[in-house]
N, C-alpha and C positions, 0 to 999 in steps of 0.2 A: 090703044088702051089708055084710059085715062089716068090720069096720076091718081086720082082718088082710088079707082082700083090698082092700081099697082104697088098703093102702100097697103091697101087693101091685101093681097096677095102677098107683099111682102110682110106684114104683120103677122096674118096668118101662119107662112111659111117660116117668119122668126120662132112662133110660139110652138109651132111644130117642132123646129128642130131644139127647143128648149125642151120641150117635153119630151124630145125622143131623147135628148140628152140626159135629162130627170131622169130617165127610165137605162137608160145603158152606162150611167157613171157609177152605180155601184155592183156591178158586173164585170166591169170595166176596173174599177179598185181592185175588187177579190181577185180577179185576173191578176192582175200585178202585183200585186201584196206576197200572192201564194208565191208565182213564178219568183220571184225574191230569195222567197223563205225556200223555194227547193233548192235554189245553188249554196243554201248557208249549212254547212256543218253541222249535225244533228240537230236541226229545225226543218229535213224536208219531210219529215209525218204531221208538222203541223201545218193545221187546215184553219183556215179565217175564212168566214162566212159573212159577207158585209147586208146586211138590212136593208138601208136606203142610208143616202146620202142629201143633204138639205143647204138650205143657207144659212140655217143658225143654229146647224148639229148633223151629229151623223147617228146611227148606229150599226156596232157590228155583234156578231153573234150568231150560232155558238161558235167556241172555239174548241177545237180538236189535236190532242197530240195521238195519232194514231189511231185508236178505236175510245182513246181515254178522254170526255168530256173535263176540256180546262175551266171554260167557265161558260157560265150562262148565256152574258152580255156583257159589251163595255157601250158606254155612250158620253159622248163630248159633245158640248155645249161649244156655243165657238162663235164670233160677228164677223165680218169681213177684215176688222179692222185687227182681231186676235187672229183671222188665217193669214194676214200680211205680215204679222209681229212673229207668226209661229208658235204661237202661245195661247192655248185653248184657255177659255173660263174656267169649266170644270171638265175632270173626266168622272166616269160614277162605273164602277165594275162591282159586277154581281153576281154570284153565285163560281167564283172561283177557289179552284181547287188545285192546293200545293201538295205533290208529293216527294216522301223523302223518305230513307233510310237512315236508321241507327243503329250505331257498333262502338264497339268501343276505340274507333278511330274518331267517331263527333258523326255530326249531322251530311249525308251525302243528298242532295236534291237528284231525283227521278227523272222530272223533266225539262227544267231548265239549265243547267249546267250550261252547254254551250253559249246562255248569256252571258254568262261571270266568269268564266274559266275556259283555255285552251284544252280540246281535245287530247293533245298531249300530254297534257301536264294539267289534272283535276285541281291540283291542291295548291297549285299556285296561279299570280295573274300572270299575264304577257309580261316581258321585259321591256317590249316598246311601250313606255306611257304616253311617247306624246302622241301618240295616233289616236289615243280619247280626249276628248271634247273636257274643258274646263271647267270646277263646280260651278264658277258667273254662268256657263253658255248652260248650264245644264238647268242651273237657276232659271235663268232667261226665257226660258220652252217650257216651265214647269206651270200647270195651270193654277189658277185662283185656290183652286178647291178641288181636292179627290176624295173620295168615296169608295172605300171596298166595303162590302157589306155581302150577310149572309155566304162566308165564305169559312171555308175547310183546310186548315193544315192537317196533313195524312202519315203518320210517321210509321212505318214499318221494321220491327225488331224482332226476333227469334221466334219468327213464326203468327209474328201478333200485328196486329192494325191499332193503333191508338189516333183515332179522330180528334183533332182540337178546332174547335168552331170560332172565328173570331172575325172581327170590325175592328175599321183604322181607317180615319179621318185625318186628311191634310189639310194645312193653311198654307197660301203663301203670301204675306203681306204684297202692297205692292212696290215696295222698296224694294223688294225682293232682296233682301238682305237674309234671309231667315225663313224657316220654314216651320213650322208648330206641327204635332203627329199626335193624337191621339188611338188607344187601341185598347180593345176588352177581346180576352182571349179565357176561355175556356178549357183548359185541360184538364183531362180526366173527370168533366164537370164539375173543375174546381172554378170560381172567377178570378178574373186579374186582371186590373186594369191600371193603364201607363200612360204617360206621356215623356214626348223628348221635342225639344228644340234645337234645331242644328243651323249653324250659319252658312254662307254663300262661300264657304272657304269647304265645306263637306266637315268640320268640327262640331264635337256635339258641344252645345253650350249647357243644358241642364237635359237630367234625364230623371224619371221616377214611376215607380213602379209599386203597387199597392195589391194585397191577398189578404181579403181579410176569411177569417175560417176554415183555414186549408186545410183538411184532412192528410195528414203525410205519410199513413199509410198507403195509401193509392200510388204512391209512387214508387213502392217499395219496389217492385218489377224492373224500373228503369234502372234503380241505386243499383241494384245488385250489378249489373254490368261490368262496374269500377270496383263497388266494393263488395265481394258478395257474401262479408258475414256480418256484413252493418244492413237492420231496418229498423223503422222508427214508427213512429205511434202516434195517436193523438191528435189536437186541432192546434193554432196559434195563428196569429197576426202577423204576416212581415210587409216592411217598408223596405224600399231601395233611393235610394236618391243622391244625386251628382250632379257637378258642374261640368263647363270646359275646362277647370284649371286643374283636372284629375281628382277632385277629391269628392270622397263618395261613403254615402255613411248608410250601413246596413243596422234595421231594428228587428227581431223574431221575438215576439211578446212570448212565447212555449216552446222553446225544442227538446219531444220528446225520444228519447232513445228506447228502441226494443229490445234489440241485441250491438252487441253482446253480452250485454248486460242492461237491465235497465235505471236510464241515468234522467233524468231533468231538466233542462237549464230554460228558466226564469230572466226577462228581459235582457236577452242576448243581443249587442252593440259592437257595432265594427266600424271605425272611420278608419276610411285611409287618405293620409295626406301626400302627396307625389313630390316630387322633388324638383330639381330646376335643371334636369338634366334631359336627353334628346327625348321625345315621343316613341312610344311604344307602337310602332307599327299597326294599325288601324282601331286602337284602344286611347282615350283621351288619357292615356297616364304617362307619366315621366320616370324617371329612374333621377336618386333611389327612393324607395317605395315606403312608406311609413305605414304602417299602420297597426290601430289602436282600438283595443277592445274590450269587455267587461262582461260578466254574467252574473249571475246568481245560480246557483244551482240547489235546485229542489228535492229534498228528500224525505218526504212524506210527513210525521211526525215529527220529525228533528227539525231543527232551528236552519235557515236557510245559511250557505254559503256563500261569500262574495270574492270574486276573482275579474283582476284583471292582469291586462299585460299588452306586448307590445310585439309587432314582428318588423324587421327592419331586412330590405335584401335592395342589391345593388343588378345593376345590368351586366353585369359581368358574374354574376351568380352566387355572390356571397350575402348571408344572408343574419341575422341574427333572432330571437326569441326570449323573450324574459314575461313567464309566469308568476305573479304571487296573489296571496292574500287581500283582500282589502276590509279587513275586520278590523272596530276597535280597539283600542289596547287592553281594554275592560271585558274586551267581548269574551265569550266562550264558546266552542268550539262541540259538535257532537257528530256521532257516524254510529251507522251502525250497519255490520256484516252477517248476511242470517240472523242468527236468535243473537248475537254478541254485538253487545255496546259499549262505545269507546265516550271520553270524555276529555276535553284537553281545556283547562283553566285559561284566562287572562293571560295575554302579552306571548301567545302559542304564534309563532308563523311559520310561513314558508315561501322559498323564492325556488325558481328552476331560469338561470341559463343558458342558454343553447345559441353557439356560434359554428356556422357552416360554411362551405364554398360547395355548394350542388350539393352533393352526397356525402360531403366527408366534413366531420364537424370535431368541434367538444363540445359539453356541457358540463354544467357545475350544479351541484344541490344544495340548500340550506335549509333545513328545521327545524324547529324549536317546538316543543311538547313542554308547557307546564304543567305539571300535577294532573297526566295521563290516567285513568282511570277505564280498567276493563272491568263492562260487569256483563252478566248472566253465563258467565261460564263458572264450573264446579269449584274453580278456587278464583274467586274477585280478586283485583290484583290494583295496586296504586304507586306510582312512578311518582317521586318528586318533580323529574326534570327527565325529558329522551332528547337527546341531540343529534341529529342524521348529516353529515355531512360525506359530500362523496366527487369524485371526479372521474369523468370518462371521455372516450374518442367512438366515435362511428366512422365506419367507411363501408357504405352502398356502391361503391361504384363496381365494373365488371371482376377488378382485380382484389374488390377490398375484403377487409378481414368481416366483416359485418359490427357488432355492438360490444363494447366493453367498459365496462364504470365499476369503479373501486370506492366502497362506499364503509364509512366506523359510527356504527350508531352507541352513543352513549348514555347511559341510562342512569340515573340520579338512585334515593335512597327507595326500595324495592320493597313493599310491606304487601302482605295477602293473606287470606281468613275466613275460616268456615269452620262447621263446626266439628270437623275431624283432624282441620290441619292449620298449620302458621308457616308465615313464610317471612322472612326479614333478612334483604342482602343491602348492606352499605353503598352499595353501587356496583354497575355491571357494564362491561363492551361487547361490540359485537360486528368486529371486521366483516367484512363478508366482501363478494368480488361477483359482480351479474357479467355473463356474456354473451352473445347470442350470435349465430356462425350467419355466412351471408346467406344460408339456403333458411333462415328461421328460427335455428334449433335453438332456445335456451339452455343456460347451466346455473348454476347458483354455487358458490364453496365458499367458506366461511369459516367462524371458530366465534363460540360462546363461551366467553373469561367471568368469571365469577371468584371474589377471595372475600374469604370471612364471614361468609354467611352463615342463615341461621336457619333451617328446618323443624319443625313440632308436629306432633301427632298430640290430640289432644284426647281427653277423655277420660276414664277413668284409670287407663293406665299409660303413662304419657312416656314417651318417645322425642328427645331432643339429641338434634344433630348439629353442633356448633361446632363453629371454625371449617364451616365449610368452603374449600376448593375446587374450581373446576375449571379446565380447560376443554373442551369438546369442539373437535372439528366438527363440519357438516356441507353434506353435498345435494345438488338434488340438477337431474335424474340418478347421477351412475355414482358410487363411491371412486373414490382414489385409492386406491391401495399403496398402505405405506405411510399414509398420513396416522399421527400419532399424536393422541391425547392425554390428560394425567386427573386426577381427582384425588380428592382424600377432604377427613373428617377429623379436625384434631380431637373430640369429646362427643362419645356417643352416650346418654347419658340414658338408664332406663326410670322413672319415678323416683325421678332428683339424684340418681345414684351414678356416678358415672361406671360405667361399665366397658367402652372398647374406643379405641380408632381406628381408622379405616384409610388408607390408601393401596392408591394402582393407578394401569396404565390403560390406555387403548387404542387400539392399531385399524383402521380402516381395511379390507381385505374386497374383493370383487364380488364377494357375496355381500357381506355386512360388515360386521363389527366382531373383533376380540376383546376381551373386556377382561385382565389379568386382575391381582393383588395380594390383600395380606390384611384381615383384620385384627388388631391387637386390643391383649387385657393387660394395658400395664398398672391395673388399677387393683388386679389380684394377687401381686406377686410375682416374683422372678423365678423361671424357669433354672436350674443347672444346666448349661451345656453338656453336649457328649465331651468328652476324653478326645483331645485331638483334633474337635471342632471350631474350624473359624467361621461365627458368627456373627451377625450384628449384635447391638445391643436391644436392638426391636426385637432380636429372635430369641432371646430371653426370656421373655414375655411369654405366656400362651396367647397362642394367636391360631389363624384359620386361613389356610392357603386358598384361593378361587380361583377358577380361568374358568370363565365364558362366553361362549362360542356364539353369534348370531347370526342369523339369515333373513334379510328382511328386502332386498332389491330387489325387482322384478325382471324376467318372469317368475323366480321362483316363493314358493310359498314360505310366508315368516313361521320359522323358527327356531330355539335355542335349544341349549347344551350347557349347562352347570355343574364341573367337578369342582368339587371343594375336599381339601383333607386337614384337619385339625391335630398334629403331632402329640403325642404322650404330652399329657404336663398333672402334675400335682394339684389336686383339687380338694379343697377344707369347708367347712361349712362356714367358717367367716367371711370366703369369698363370695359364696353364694350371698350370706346376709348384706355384704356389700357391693351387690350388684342392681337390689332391688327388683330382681323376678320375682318375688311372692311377696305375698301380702307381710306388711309388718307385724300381725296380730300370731303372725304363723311361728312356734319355737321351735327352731329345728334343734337336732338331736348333736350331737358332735359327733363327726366323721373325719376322717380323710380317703384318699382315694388316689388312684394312677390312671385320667380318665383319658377316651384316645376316641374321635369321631374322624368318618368319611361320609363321602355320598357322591353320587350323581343323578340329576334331573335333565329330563329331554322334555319341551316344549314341541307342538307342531303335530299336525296330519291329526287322524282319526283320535292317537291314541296319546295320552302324557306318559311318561315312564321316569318313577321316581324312586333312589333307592337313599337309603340312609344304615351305614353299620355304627352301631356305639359298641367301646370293647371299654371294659372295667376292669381293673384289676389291684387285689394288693388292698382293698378296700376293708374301714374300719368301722366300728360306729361303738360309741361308745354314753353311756346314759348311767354315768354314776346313784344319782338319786331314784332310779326306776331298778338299779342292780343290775342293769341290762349291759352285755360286751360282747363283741360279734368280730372278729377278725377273720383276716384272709380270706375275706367279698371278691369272689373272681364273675363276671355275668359279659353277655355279648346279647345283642339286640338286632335286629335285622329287620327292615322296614323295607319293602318293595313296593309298594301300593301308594306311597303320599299323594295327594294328603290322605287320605285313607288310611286310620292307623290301625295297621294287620301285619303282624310280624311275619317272620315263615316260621313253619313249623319246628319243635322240637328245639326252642333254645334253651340253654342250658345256662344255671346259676347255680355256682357253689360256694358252702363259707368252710373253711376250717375248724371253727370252732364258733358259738354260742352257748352265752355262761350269763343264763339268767334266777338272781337268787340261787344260786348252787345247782340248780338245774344246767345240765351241762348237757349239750349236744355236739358231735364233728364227725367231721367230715360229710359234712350234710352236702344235697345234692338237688335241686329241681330242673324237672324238663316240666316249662312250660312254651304255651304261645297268647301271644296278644291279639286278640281275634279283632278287637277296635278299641276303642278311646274307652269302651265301658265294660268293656267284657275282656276277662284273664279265661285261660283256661290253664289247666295246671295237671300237664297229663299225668304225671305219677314223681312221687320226692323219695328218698331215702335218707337217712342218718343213723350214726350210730347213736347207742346212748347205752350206759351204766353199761356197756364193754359187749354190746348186744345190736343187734339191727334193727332197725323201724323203718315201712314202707308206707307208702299210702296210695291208694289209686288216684286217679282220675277226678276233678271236681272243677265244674264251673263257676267264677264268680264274675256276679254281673251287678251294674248300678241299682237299677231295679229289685233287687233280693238282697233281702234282709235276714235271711236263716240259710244257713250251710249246715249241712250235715258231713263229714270225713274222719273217714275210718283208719286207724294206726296201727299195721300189722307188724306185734312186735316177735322176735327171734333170739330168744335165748340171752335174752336181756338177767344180770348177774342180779339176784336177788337182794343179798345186803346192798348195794349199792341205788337201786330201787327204791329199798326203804329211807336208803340216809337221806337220798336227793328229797321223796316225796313226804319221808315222815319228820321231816327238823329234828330225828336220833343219829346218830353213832351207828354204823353195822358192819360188820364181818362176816365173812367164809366164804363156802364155796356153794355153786348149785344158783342154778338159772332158771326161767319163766320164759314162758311165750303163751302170745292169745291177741288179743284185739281189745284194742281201746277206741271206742265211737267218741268222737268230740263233737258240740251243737256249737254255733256261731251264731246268735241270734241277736241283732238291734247292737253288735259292740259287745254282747256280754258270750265269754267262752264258758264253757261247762264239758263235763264229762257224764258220758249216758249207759250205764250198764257195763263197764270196762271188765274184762276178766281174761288175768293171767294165770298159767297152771302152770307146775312143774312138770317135767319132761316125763312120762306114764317110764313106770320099774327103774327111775333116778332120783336120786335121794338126796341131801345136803347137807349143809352146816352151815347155823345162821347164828351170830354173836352182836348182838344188841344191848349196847349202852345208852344210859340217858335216856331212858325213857318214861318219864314222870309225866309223860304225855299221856301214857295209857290210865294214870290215875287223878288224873288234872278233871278238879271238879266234884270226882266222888265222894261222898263222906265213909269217913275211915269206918264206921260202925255197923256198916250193910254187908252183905255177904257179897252184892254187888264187888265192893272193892276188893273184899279177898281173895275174890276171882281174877281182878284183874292184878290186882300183887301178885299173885303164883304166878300170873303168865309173864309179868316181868321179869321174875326172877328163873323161870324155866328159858326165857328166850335172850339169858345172857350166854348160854353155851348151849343150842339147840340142836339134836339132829334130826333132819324129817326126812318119812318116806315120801312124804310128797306136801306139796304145797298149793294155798290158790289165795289169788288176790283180788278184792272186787273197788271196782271204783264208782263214786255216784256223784255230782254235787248236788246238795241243797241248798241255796240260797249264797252264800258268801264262803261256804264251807266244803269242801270234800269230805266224803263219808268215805270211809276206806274200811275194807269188810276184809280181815287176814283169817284163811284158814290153814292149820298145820294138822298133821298127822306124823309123829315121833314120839324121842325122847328126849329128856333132858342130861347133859351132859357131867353133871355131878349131881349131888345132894342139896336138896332145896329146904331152905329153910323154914319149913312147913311141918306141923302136926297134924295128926287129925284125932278130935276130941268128941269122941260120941254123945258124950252130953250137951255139946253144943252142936252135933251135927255135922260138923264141919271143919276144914282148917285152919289152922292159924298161929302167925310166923312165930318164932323162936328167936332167940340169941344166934348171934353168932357161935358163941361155945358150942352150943346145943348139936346133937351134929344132923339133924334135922331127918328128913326121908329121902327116899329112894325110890324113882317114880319109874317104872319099868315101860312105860306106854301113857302118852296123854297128849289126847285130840285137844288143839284149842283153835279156838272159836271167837277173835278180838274184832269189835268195830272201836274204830278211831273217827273222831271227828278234827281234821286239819285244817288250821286255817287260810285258806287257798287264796284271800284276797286280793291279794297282790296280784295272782294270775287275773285276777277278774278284771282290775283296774288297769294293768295295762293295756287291756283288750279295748276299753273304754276310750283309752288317752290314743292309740294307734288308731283308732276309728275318727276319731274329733282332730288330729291331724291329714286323715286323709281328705275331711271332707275340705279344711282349712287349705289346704293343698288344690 
């Protein structure tokens, strides 16, 4: 064979076995790669599948963990000169797929773990570090350029797959000093794109991260893990961005808050600066830790807030926090809670510090409120000056007590106004103690101090409460029982008039509240004590006992209990005029009296139940210029229904005696009841009168009616005494009357309608009548008229009748009184009778006149009744002044 063919042959035979080697060296990889991957610790499900293999690249692909496609393809670029150095050009991976779990332990990887972490031990690295390769060597083997693209992070949480799609681009200069990374990551198809620079030491030198538009509600699903009664809302912008030398300055142009509440916050900034103390373990920070932040916070319509502050913590776990304001001294302050808005003036601040070691801390508060201003609530309310100052400890840890801060808010000059009430307190405190147990539970206890204030009720009848004091605890959720409070009102004054003061105590109980006291009129006069009585000098006074009872803690339903009793005290009509309950236009009449009140009222459930007894007694009234006098007023009142005014039935009112113009009545008697505020009803009255009885039924009076009709059934009522009361004469003897007098009630005006008493049928009398120049008042002395009525004068000074009747009527201003008798006269009447004249007519005294055996008469009188009629008038135009 010649050499020509045998290089022949040998050429051939070379290119063969090059090309059988092309053909069996990446079968020949796969072979070995896999056998590798089976002897390594959960990497023998993974499958590599190599392509071809070349002189200036390979590829492999796909790759398999299990039945689970990892990724598409990988492919390295590479020269002979980069496979001697061990250090490809580029590598380019495509279509690869990370999966991972999430809990609220952090991020667990699905199928690579065995790269980064000991089967044993997930969460931490090996102990042995020097059996890995140095970031130089790791540098060193790192190609030009990598490429992942069209690639899937797969995170699986509570049931759910959240895909995040993303690209990341490597550099690595050829110093290989440093590596450059860029990446756009898509979660929840939100964008985000970043870059980091990290040096040949594995330290990150700058790192930054960019989202603009992020909807952060989309993430609401993941938040909840940690926090699950915090979600948020809304879009905004953040930046991230850092060095190697730890410090790293976060921007979020909107963070909105959902719940708990929703809150705002307006160009949110976070720089933190690190300290010069050892590295934080695979994080570029240092200990201790600084960092510095700012916001705004957005509140819709109200003028923006600005806050910053500062957090400060050491490696050792101590930490600090200092929150404040960052407004002008000029600036003003606004908030508003539901429909109520606050206002806080010029030179307002506030600071919060807070100093910790892990879970156990203090913190301190400071506030300042200038000319505080609450409006859209029923009474606007304006604070000169609130001061809040407060001190507290926490302790989270297993053993600790959890939250407690003691806090005294102080409140400047107190003014408020609408247009039924005033409020004016000089100044006011307001201890109060927050504590919260370590399982959660809040408490709140407290005490609101108030001295010398001022309360108004304004309008047309005005109500002023000055010198008022107050002590009142307060709890919330549970009361203390046994905590005790006090209050009082030195001048409770009714339409400029003062009228009472007020003090008491109050006692905190497991339901609610007790609420005792004593309200005094030392403004009416002094009481007399009992015989034997040691008393104060407040209980001199009439005053008004109270204890009431509340129910208002949960579970049970709110309601109260008010007994009050008001002791016997002497009551004058001067005190009333100097209490200013009525109208100044109003004259009352002069009285006194021995007045005596109770009651009790229940609040709560279905039904209120309210009682009220007034007791009267010993009561006067007296109205010299009317000739009106009324002694020994005894009445009692009974009120069950308030407010509803509805007596009970059948109360009873008696006088001793009324002695009006010589009309004299006693021992008078009414049973009525008070059906409401405008209706009396008046079941039936008695008195005596001129030594006889009078009854009347039954009659309603009500505001709406203006005419009463009531009937007066009289009993043997003494005839001359009859006459004297009713006729302004003189009478004597003996012999009584009974019958019915109808009285009309119309507009204020009283009258008498058809009255008619008779003597008792086969009893007879004796009636002796002086002074009566009434029966001939008016007549002319030369009519026969008057002769008539002369004989009956001089017959009815010594009358005896077999029987009698008496008729009553008024006309106009007058009573008509109609007397008929049937008798004789009891001597000789100074009468003749003169046939030439007809008739008779008087004689001398000498004369010894006749002798009248029987003579019917027959007198109307007209009386003038006016006085009745005008008191009716002035009694009605008081009532309505009333």
């Amino acid at each position: 064979m010649t050499f020509k063919s045998i290089i022949k042959y040998g050429f051939m035979t070379g290119a063969g076995l090059i090309l059988l080697g092309l053909v069996l060296i990446p079968h020949v990889f796969q072979w070995g790669i896999n056998t590798v991957l089976s002897t390594r610790p959960g990497l023998d499900d993974l499958k590599i599948s190599v392509r071809h293999v070349g002189l200036t690249g390979a590829g492999i692909g796909p790759i398999y963990m299990g039945s689970h496609l990892v990724a598409d393809g990988v492919t390295a670029t590479y020269s002979p000169g980069s496979l001697i150095r061990q250090r490809p050009r580029q590598i380019t991976v495509s279509g690869l797929d990370i999966r991972a779990s999430l809990s609220r332990g952090g991020i667990v990887l699905t199928d690579f773990a065995p790269l980064f972490f000991n089967k044993e031990n997930s969460s931490t690295p090996p102990a042995d570090d020097l059996s890995r390769p140095s970031m130089d060597a790791v540098f060193a083997r790192l190609p030009s350029r990598m490429n992942i693209s069209h690639s899937r992070f797969s995170l699986f949480f509570n049931g759910r797959e959240i895909i995040i799609p993303f690209d990341l681009s490597a550099l690595v200069p050829r110093d290989k000093q440093s590596v450059s990374m860029g990446f756009h990551l898509f979660p929840l198809g939100q964008p985000v794109h970043g870059a980091v620079v990290m040096n040949n030491a594995g330290d990150i030198e700058h790192f930054e991260l960019t989202a603009r538009g992020i909807e952060y509600g989309r993430f609401n699903d993941i938040l909840k893990l940690w926090f699950p009664e915090i979600s948020l809302q809304g879009k905004g912008d953040l930046t991230l961005t850092g060095d190697g030398e730890g410090r790293a300055s976060l921007r979020i142009s909107r963070l909105a808050l959902a719940e708990p509440r929703p809150i705002c916050l307006d160009n949110l900034a976070v720089t933190l600066v690190p300290g010069k103390g050892p590295a934080i373990p695979g994080l570029p920070l240092r200990f201790p830790l600084h960092a510095l932040f700012h916001f705004q916070w957005d509140r819709g319509g109200l003028p923006t807030l600005f806050m910053s502050g500062r957090v400060d913590c050491t490696r050792e776990g101590a930490w600090k926090l200092t929150l404040m304001d960052q407004h002008k001294k000029n600036s003003e302050y606004f908030f508003r809670l539901g429909k109520t808005e606050l206002s806080m003036g010029p030179g307002s601040r506030f600071q919060l510090d807070v100093t910790g070691q892990k879970t156990k801390g203090t913190l301190r508060l400071h506030m300042v409120a200038n000319e505080l201003m609450v409006q859209n609530i029923p009474l606007p309310v304006r604070v000169s000056r609130v001061g809040l100052n407060g001190t507290g400890t926490f302790d989270f840890s297993s053993r600790g007590k959890g939250f407690a801060m003691d806090l005294t808010t102080t409140l400047g000059r107190i003014q408020g106004e609408n247009r039924q009430f005033q409020i004016r307190f000089p100044g006011a405190s307001i201890p109060f103690a927050v504590r919260v147990t370590h399982r959660g539970k809040p408490s709140v206890s407290g005490a609101i101090k108030i001295r010398n204030g001022n309360v108004s009720q304004l309008g047309r009848d005005s109500l002023v409460i000055s010198g008022l004091n107050l002590h009142m605890p307060f709890f919330w959720p549970r009361g203390i029982s046994g905590r005790r409070g006090t209050f009082s009102g030195e001048t409770i004054s009714f339409n400029g008039a003062p009228v009472c003061s007020l003090e008491g105590k109050m006692i905190h109980t497991e339901k609610g509240m007790d609420i005792s006291g004593a309200v005094h009129f030392p403004f009416w006069g002094t009481v007399p004590p009992m015989a034997g009585s040691a008393v104060s000098s407040k209980a001199m006074f009439p005053h008004v006992k109270f204890d009431l009872k509340t129910v208002f803690l949960p579970p049970l339903a709110p309601a109260m209990a008010l007994t009050w009793d008001m002791p016997p005290f002497f009551l004058t009509h001067d005190m009333v005029k100097k209490s200013g309950l009525l109208s100044p236009d109003v004259v009352l009449p002069r009285f006194n009296t021995t007045l005596a009140a109770r009651g009790h009222m229940d609040f709560g459930g279905e039904k209120t139940k309210n009682r009220l007894v007034l007791d009267l007694t010993r009561g006067q009234v007296d109205m010299p210029d009317k000739k009106l006098a009324i002694k020994g007023i005894n009445a009692g009142l009974i009120l069950n229904e308030l407010p509803l005014v509805r007596s009970a039935p059948g109360m009873v009112l008696t006088m001793d005696s009324l002695d009006f113009n010589g009309i004299i009545l006693t021992d008078a008697k009414l049973r009525y009841t008070l059906e409401s505020a405008t209706s009396f009803l008046l079941e039936n009255a008695s008195f005596k009168w001129c030594n006889g009885g009078v009854s009347a039924g039954a009659t309603r009076f009500s505001s709406d009616v203006d005419a009463y009709r009531l009937t007066l059934f009289c009993d043997r009522l003494r005839f001359a005494d009859m006459l004297q009361q009713m006729g302004s004469f003189k009478a004597r003897g003996e012999g009584s009357l009974n019958g019915t007098i109808p009285i009309s009630w119309v507009d204020g005006m009283l009258s008498f309608d058809n009255g008619f008493l008779y003597s008792t049928p086969g009893v007879g009398g004796t009636i002796q009548v002086s002074n009566t120049e009434v029966f001939t008042a008016g007549i002319p002395m030369d009519t026969p008229r008057f002769v008539q009525m002369d004989l009956a004068r001089e017959a009815l000074k010594n009358y005896t009748y077999k029987w009698a009747r008496v008729g009553f009527n008024s006309q106009g201003e007058d009573l008509m009184v109609k007397l008929q008798f049937d008798g004789s006269p009891g001597e000789n009447l100074p009468f003749v009778y003169r046939k030439d004249l007809g008739r008779f007519i008087r004689v001398d005294a000498a004369a010894p006149g006749s002798r009248f055996q029987g003579i019917k008469l027959d007198v109307n009188l007209t009386l003038p009744f006016h006085r009745v009629l005008k008191l009716g008038n002035e009694l009605n135009d008081f009532m309505e002044k009333f």
